[in-house]
N, C-alpha and C positions, 0 to 999 in steps of 0.2 A: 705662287711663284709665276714668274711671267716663263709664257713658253717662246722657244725660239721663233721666227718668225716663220708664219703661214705663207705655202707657196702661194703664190701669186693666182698662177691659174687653179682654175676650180677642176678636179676631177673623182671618180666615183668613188678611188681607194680615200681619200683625204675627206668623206663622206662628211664625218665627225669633228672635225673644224669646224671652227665658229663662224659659220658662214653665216649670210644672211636673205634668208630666202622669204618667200611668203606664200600669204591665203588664197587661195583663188577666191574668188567672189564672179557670180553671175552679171554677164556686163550686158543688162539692159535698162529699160526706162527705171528705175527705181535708184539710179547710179549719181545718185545726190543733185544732181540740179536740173532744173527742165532748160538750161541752155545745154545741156549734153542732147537731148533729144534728136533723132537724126530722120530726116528723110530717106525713105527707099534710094531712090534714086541719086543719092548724093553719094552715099556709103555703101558697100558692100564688106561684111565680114566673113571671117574664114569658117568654113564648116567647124562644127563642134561639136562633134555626135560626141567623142568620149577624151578625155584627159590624154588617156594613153596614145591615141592617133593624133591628137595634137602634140605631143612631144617628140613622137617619132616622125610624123610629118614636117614638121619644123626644121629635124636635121636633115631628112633626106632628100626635099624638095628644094631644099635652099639655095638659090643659085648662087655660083660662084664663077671667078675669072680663074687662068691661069697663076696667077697669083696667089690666089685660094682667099681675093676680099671679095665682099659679098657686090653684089648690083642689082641692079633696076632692070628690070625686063618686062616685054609685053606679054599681058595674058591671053595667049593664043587663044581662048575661048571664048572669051568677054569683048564686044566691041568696046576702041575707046577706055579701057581699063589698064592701067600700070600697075604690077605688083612691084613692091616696096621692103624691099629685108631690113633687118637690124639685129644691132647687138648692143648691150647693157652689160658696160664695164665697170665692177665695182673691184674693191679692195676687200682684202679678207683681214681681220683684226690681229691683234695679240691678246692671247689667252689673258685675264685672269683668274679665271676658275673654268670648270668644267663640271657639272649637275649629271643625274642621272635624265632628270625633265627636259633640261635645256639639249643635251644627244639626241632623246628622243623627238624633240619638236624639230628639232635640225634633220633629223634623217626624214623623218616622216614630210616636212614640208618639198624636196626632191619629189613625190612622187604627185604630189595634187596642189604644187604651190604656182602662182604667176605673180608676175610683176606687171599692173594694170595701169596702160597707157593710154593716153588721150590726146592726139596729135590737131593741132590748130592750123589752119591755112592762115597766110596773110590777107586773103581776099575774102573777100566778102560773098553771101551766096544772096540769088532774086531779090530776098526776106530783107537783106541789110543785116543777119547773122553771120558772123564766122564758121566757116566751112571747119566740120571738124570726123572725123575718125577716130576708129577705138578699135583697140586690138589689146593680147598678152603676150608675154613673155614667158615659155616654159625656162626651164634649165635645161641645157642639154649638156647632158652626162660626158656626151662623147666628147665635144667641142670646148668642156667647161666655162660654157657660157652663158648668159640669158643672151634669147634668139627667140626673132619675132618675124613675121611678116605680115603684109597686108594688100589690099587693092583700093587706087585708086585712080579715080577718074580723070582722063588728059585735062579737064577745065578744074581740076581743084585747085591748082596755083602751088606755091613753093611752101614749104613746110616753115613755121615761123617756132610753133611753140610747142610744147607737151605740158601735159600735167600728168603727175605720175603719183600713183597710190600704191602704199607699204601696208597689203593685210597682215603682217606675220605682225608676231608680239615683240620685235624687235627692230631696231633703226637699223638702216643699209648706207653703206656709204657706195654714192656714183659717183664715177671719176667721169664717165661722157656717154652719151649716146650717141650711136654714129648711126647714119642710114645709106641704103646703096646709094641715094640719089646723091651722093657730096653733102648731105648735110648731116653738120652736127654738132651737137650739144656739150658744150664743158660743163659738167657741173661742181666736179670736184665738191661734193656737199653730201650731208648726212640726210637721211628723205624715213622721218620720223613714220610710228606705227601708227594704222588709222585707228587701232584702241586706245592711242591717248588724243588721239586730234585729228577728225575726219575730213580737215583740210587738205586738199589733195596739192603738193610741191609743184609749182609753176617753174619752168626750165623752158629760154628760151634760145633758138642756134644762136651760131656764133658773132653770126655779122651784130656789130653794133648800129645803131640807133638814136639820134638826138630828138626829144621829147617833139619837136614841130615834125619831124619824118619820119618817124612811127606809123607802119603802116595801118591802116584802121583798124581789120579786124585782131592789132593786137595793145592798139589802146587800153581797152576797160584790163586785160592782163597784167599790162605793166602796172596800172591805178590799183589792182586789187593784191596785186604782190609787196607791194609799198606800203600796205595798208595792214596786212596781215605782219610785214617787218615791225611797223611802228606799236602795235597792239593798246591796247587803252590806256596803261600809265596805272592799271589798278592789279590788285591781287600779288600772291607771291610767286616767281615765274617756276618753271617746272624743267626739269632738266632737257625734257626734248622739244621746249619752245627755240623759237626761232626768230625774237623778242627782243628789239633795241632799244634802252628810254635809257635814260639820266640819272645820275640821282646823285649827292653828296657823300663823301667822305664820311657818314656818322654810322662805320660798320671794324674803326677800328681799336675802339673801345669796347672795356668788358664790365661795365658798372653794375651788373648781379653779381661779378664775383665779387663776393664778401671777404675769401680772405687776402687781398691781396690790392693796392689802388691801380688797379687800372682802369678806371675812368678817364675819358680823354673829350677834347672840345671836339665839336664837328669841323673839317677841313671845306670849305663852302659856305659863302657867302662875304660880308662884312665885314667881320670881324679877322675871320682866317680865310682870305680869299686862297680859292683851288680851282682846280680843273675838275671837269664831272666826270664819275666813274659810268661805268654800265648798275642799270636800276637792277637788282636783286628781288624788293620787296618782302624781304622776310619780315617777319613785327617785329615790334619795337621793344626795347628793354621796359620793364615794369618800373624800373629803378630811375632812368634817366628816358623820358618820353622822345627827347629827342635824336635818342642812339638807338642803333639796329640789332637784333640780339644778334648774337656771335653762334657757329653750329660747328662741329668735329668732321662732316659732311663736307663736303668739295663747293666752293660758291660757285654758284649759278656763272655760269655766261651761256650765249644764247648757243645750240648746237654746233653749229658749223664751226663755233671755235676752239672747240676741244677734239684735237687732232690727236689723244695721247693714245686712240685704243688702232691708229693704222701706223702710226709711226714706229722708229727701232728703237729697240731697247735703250739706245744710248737717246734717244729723242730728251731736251733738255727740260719739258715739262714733266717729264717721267722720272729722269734723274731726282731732279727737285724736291719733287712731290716724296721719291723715297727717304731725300736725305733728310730734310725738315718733320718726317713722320718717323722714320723710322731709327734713325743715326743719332741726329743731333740729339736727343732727350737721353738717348744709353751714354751719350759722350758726356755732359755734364752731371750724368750720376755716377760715371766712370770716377769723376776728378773731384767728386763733390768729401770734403775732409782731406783731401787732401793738400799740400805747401800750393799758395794760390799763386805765389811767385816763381819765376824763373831765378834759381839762387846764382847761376854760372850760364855765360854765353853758351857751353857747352850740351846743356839741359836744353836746350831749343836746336839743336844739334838732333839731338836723339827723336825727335818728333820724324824728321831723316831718315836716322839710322837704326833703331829699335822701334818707335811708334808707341800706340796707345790700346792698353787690352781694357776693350768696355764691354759691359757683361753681355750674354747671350748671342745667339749666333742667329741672323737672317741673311739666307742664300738665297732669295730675292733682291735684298736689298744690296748682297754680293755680287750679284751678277749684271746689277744696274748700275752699279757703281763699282767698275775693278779694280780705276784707278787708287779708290782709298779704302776700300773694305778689303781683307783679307784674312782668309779661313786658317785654322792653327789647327793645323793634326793634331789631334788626339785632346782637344780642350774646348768647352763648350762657350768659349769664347769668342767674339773679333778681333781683329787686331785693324784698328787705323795709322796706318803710314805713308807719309807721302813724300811723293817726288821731289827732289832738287827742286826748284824756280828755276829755269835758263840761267839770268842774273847770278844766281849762285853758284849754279853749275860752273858759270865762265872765270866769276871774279870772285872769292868768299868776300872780301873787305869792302866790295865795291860802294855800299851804301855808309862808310863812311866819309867817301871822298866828299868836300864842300860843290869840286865841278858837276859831278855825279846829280846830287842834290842838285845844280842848277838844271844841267842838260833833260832831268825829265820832266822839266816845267816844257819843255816844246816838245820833246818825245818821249815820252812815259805815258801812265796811265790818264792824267788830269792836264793837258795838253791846251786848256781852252778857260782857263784863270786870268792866266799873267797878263800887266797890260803896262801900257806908256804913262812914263811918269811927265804928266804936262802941266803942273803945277806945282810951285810949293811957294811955303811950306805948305807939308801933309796937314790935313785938314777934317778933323771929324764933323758930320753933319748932324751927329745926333746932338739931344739939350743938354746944356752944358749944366744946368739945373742940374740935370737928373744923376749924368755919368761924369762930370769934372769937364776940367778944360779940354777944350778941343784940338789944341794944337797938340803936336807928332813931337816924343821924343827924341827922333830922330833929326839933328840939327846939317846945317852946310855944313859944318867942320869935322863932322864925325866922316860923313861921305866921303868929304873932300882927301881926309886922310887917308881912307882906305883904299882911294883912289889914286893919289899919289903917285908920280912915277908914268900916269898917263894923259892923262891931262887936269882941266881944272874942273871945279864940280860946273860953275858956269857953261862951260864948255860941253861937259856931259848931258847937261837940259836941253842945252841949244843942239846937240849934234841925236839925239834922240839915243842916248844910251844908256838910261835907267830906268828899270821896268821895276814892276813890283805885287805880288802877291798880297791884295787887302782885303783883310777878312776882319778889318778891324770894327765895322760898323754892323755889321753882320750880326757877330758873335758877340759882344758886349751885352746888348741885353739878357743874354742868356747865362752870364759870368756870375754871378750873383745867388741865382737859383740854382743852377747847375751842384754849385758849392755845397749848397744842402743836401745833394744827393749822396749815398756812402758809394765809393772809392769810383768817384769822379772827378777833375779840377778843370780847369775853363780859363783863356783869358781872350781877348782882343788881341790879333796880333795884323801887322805888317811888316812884311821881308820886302829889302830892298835889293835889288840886285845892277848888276854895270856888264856892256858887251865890251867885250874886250877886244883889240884888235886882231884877232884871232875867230871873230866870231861866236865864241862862245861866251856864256855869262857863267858869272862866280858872287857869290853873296856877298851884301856890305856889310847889311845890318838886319839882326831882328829885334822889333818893339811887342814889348808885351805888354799889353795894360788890363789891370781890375780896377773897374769904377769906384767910385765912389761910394759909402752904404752908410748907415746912420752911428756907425762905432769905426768904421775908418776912410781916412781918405783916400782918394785915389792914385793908385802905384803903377807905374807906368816905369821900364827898365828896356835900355837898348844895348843886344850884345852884338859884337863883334866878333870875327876871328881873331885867336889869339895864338900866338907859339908860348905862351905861360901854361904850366897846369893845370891851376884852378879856373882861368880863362878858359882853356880849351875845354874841359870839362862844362862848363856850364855855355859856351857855344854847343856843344853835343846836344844839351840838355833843351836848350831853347828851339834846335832844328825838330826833336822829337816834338815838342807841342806844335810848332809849325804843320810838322808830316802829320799831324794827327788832324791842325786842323784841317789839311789839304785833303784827309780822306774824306772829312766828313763830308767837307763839300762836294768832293767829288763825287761821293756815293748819293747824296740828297737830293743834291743837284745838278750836275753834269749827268750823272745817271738817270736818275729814276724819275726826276722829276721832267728834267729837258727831253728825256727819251723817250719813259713810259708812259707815264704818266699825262703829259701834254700828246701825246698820239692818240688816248682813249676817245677823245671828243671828234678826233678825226674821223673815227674805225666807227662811232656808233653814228655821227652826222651821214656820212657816207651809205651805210645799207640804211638808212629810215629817210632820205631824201636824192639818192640816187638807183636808177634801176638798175636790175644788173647788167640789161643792155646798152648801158648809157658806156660811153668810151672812158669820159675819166673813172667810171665806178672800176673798169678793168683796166686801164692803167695802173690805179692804186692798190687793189685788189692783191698784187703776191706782196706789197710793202704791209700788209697790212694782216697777216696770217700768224695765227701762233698770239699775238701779242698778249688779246684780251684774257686769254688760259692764264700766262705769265702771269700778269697783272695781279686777276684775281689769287695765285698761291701767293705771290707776296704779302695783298692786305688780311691774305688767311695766317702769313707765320713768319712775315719777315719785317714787315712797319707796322703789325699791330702792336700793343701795349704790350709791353713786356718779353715784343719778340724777339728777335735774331739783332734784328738796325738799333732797337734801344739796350739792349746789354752787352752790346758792344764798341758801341760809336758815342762820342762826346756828342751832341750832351743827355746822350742817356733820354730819359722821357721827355724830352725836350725837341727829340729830333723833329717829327713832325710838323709840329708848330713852329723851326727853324726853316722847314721847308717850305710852309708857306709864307713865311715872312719873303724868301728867295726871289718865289710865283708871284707877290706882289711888287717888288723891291725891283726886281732885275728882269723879270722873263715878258719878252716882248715877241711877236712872231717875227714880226718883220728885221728883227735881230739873231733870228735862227738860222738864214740863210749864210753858209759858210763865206761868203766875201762879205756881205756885212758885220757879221759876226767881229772876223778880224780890225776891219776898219774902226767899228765901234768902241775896241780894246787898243785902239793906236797901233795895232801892231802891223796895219797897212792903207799906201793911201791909194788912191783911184790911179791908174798909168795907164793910158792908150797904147803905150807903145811896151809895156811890160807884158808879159805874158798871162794869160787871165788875165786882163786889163787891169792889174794889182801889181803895185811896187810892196814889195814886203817891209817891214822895219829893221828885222833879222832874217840877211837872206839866206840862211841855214836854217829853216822853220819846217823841220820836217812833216809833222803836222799840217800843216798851210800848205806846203809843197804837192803833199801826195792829193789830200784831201781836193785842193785847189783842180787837178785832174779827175777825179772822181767828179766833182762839183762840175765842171765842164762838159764831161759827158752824159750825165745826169740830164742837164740842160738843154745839152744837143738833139738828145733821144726823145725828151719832153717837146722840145719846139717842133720837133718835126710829126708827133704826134697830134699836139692841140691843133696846127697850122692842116692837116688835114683833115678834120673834121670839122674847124673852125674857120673856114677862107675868110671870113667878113668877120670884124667887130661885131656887129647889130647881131650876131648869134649865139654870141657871149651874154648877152644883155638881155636878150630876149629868151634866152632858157633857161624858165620857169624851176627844175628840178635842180640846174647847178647854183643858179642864185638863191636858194630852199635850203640849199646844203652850205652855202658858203654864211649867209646868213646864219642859220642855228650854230653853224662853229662860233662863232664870233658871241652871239647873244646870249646864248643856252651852254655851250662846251663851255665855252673859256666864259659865258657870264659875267664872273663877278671885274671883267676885264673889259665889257662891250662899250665902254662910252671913250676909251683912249684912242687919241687921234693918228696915233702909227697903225692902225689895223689897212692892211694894202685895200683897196677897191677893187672891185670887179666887173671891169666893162671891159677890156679888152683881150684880143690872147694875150699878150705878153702881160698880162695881169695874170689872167690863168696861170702860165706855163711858171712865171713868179712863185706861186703858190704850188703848185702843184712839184713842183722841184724842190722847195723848201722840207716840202713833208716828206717827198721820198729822200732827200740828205739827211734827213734825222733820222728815217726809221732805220737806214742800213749803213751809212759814211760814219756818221756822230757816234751810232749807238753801238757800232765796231770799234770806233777808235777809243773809248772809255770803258769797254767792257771785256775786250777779250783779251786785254794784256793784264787782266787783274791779277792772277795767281803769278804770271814771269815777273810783277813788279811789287807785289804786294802779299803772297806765297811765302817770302821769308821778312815776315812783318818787322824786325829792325827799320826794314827800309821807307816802312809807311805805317806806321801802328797805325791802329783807328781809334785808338782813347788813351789819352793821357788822366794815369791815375793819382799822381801827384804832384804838387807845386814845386813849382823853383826852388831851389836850396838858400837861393838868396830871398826870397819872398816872405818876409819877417819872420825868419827861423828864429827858433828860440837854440842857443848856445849848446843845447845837445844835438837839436838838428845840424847844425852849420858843423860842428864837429865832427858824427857821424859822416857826411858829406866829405870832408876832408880829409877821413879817415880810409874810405872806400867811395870814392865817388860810384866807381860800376855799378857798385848794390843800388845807387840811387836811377841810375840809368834803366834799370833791370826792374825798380818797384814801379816807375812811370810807365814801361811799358806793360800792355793787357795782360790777365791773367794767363796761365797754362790754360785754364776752361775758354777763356775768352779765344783766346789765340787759337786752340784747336777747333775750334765752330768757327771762326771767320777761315780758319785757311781750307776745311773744309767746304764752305759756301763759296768763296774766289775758286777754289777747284773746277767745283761744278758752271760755276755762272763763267769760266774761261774754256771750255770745253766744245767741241763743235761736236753735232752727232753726226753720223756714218750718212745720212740723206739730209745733209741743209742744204737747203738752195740759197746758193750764191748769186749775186746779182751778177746780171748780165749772162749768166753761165746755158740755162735754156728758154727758149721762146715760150709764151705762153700760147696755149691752144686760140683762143679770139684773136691772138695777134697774127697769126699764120689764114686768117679769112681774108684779110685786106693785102692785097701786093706791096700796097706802099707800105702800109705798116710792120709788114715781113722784112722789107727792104731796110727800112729804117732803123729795127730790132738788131736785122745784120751789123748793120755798121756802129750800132752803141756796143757791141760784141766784141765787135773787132775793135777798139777804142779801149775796151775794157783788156784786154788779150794784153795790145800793145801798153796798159798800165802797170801789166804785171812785170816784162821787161825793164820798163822806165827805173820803175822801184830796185829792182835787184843791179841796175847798172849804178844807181846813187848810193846805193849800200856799199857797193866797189869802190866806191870813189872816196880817198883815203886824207883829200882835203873838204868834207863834210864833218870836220870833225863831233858833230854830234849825232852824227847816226852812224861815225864807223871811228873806230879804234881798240885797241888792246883790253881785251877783256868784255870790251861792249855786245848787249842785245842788237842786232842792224834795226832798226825802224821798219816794220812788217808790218803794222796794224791794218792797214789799209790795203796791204795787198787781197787783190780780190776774192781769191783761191785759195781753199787749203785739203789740208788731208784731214781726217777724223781726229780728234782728243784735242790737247789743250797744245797750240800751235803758235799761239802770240801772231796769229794772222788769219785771214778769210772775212767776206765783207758777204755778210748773209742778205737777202730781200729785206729783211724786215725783224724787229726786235722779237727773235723767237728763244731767249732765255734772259 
């Protein structure tokens, strides 16, 4: 069971808290390198006659201010000598267990344990060595702190580095090192035991550093921390490495298991071009040489990105981790025999109002998840129930509306599909060999008609007011196979849609089409709105495959693919060819936390074979291989950045004199609107960052480490991508600041506005199924189906939507993945420690704050504004995704740093 959280500070009664202390070791010549070696006269260490005087020593000699911080003062005794305090701020964990051994090692390390440091001057000493110092750290009881002191000599120069060794048998997380003299250390990182790796953590202050102005004696430091990141590319990695490499998609098939195919291609290379994950290296399957064995075991990422054991209980990789282990498998045994249908709207109701008792009871996993587990007196049961959706809370019937269906194509969950129709006819590109003819059954005269009354369809192309959702080229290939699979169906679709003068858009038409196969031809059907019955019924039915395939996409792609997935190559290019003193390493640095944890529980239990994404989204085991059809087809970098993005999709052109220098297409694009501010300030905060450490192009160009990093993105990350002619160049800042904006609008703008309105918009799945389970009524029924159909069309509406098993596991999973924990960090919300060294960059910070603050107003005064009509009226969610801020749990708002669920 996880325990409530450990107080912060360290003190003597909280003894037995998983704290994390360590071994003393004797700190002399034997202390692993002969560049530790010190002269007399350079160094002076603190008396050591016994443990105990040094711990009591520590507190009571320690100087302090008025204030009660520590400082620097002259040692009255010593010519020329400054003694030097400090304190070692770590975090204390959250329990998962509690040992008799593990107590015992924890109490006993208080009494004879240090934390051993190794301080680096920037200058150089006679020898052309760095000037260095060594000293420990006891705990002190009283102050619950590690607290150290030292002396040093007025010619040693400013403190640049540390190297810090963990004898205990367990990892410590430092949050900073601070010293009386003003300097100090962000480390915010886990600093592993020297019994698995007697590599000592290199931690350098604050101030940043461009690879030419590196001061000398901390050169070979930055070279061998970079070194020790990138590690060989060999063996399998170990949980407390600290280990960034590459490596393919070929870990999320299971081809020893026998009973059952889940065999899957590898995602990487040629064939299925991907993005590269983080390398693992576990072996290989016996079965398929070139797939990675699969383990029940947590997958590797390298230390500092599994933040699950400091963060709170509601932290969204902890959530996760319980639901996909511990929930999801009792829920589908829960329902397994049982009606797989919803027989009555009503029965999707009670998920609501009664809920679902699946067997045995974890008050672990109750207390991590309270939104949806809950305990039943007196039955050794759980009971899963959940919350209203907002959406439903507001409007029950809302996702029947046709306007509905349009207005969350710009403000709903998939915001970033719909695009300008600047040709016709519609036009497939695929072989017409393969899949039939290419042309759209969607004709002028059907548009023309539904348009009627407003103007003419000619009129409509030319005045720019037909958009439309194509997912028709997409998804064909997959229509065919998909069909093979049991209680799956698939077709090619395109919605067309028209703005009306009002601003808002209303559907015209959707085209369905199944290719052609060697026993039929290919059928292709466009429905309309209809006030008839059997019309309106089978419009219902055609929006349902639409909204199913709009999930898919959105989950494959706008999600995981655009978000997570393509940020992987960022997060591991970055620590294995940037230092961490390098300024863009800590610019990117809180965009980029959390993510690769995320990452790896999904290819553990949510896109592997037979996970969570293929039993319940169209096209079932297909999904992956759809995804990177997406990665080849569609995903470009230089199309990531929110103004091009738009531009790219017609939905806006270039305007000097528009605000963001962007005329919109729809200027009710809530979406574009907020996002558009966010993007600006993003930009602002970025130029004034690169532009101070960058005054000259020629430093762009000439540092070795940024062009190392931008490089392997392009060659190595994104690989099977490096020889296309859109990848931006890098010679200037505004090259930089291009890129480096792009990635921080994905990790926190994009991946907010597609993620955290999943359960308000897709929580009462009517509104979004994510699999349609059977065909159109009209799609060569044989004379009982069409009857049937005619008889009860509902039932038909009811069997195409997901099962009860299916629908309770995705509303479950949109719960969790919509939920913010009690500590996310919001962008713009606090400064980061490095950024508070630099005046200007403190300055700078300020006013991307203050930008952010005033976005939070902007947004709630547009939500007021009652001629907006698609972010405000009767019954409607206001458009929040983008607001910056939130409170704790599932809010339909808050714009985190970085993709941390």
């Amino acid at each position: 069971m996880f325990n409530s959280q450990i107080n912060q500070s360290h003190s003597f009664h909280n003894l037995f808290t998983l704290q994390k202390p360590f071994l003393a070791r004797d700190l002399d010549a034997t202390h692993h390198s002969s560049s530790s070696a010190y002269s007399p006269t350079a160094i002076l260490l603190l008396p050591t006659t016994t443990k105990k005087f040094n711990a009591t020593h520590s507190r009571s000699t320690r100087p302090t201010s008025a204030a009660g911080k520590i400082k620097a003062i002259k040692n009255p005794f010593l010519a020329n000598i400054t003694k030097v305090s400090g304190v070692i701020h770590t975090k204390s964990t959250y329990l998962f267990s509690v040992t008799p051994s593990r107590v015992l090692d924890d109490a006993l390390s208080f009494v004879w344990t240090y934390v051993l440091l190794e301080f680096v001057s920037k200058d150089l000493d006679s020898k052309g060595e760095p000037k260095r110092v060594k000293t420990k750290a006891p705990y002190d009881t009283f102050g619950g702190q590690y607290t150290f002191h030292f002396d040093v000599p007025d010619d040693f120069g400013e403190i640049g580095a540390v190297l810090v060794e963990n004898d205990y048998r367990n990892k410590i997380y430092i949050e900073k090192i601070e010293l009386s003299d003003k300097v100090t250390f962000t480390c915010n990182s886990w600093v592993h035991s020297s019994r698995d790796n007697p590599q000592r953590r290199i931690f350098f202050a604050d101030k940043c550093y461009l690879p030419s102005e590196t001061p000398e004696a901390l050169k070979s430091l930055r070279k061998k921390d970079l070194e020790f990141i990138r590690g060989t590319g060999e063996g399998e990695r170990k949980a407390f490495e600290r280990i960034y490499d590459y490596d393919v998609y070929n870990d999320l098939g299971d081809p020893d298991n026998k009973s059952s195919d889940l065999a899957r291609p590898v995602l990487g290379g040629k064939k299925f071009p991907y993005p590269r994950r983080c390398r693992t290296g576990r072996k290989m399957s016996s079965t398929d040489p070139l797939t990675e064995t699969r383990s029940s075991d947590p997958f590797y990422v390298p230390i500092d990105e599994d933040f699950s054991e400091i963060k709170s209980v509601s932290f969204g990789a902890r959530t996760l981790y319980n639901l996909l282990l511990s929930v999801i498998p009792r829920i589908g045994t829960a329902l397994i025999g049982k009606d797989e249908d919803f027989l009555l709207f009503e029965d999707i109701d009670q998920l609501f109002d009664e809920g679902v008792l699946i067997n045995g009871s974890d008050k672990e996993a109750a207390s991590v998840l309270p939104r949806i587990i809950h305990e039943v007196a007196d039955a050794p049961d759980d009971l899963i129930k959940f919350d209203p959706p907002e959406t439903v809370r507001r409007d029950t019937f809302f996702w029947l509306r046709d306007d509905e269906f349009s207005r969350q194509m710009l403000a709903g969950l998939n915001p970033c599909s719909l695009q300008l129709v600047t040709e016709w006819p519609l036009m497939s590109k695929l072989d017409p060999k393969v899949y039939g003819p290419p042309e759209s059954a969607i004709t002028k005269e059907i548009v023309e008609r539904e348009i009627k009354g407003f103007m003419t369809f000619d009129e409509a192309l030319a005045q720019k007011k037909l958009f439309m959702l194509d997912y028709h080229d997409l998804l064909l290939p997959y229509v065919s196979k998909t069909r093979d699979l049991e209680g799956v169906t698939l077709y090619g679709s395109r919605t067309l849609m028209f703005l009306t003068p009002a601003g808002t858009l209303t559907p015209v038409a959707i085209e369905l089409t199944r290719p052609s196969s060697e026993w039929q031809p290919q059928w292709k059907h466009v429905y309309t709105p209809s006030l008839g019955a059997t019309g309106s019924w089978l419009w219902k039915l055609a929006k349902a495959h639409v909204l199913s395939h709009d999930s898919g996409v959105h989950q494959l792609v706008s999600h995981w693919l655009r978000t997570h997935c393509a940020i992987e190559p960022y997060i591991i290019a970055t620590h294995r060819n940037l230092s961490q003193i390098h300024p863009i390493a800590r610019l990117l640095h809180p965009h980029f936390r959390y993510t690769l944890k995320i990452n790896a529980l999904a290819r553990q239990s949510l896109i592997n074979a037979g996970g969570i994404i293929e039993s319940t989204f169209s096209p079932g085991k297909y999904c992956m291989q759809l995804c990177s059809d997406a990665y080849d087809l569609l995903w470009r970098f230089d199309h990531e950045a929110l103004p091009a993005d738009l531009i790219s999709r017609g939905m806006a052109v270039e305007d000097e004199t528009a605000p963001h220098g962007l005329k919109l297409t729809i200027e009710d694009y809530p979406y574009a609107n907020d996002g558009l501010i966010l993007w600006d300030a993003i930009k602002q905060w970025v130029t004034s960052f690169v532009n101070n450490y960058y005054p000259k192009a020629s430093l762009v160009e000439s540092d070795e480490e940024l062009q190392a990093w931008w490089n392997e993105i392009r060659t190595v990350g994104h690989g099977d991508k490096k020889d296309e002619s859109w990848w931006p160049q890098l010679k200037t800042q505004d090259d930089l600041i291009g890129i480096v904006s792009t990635i921080i609008w994905v990790a926190s703008g994009l991946h907010s506005a597609v993620n955290f309105g999943q359960y308000d918009f897709a929580g009462y799945f009517p509104n979004r199924p994510t699999i349609a389970r059977t065909k159109m009524p009209n799609d060569d029924p044989t004379d009982k189906e069409w009857q049937a159909f005619l008889n009860r069309p509902e039932d038909a509406l009811l069997k195409c939507f997901p099962s009860k098993k299916q629908a309770t596991i995705v509303m479950a999973i949109l719960d969790v993945l919509s939920t913010h924990s009690s500590d996310e960090e919001y962008i713009g919300k606090t400064v980061e420690g490095p950024f508070e060294a630099e005046p200007a960059i403190k300055k700078a910070y300020e006013e991307f704050r203050a930008r952010i603050n005033e976005m939070e107003l902007i947004i709630d005064s547009r939500n007021a504004d009652h001629n907006l009509r698609n972010r405000s009226g009767a019954g409607l969610v206001p458009y929040q995704l983008l607001k910056p801020f939130s409170e704790a749990g599932v809010t339909g708002k808050g714009v985190p740093n970085s993709v941390s669920i």
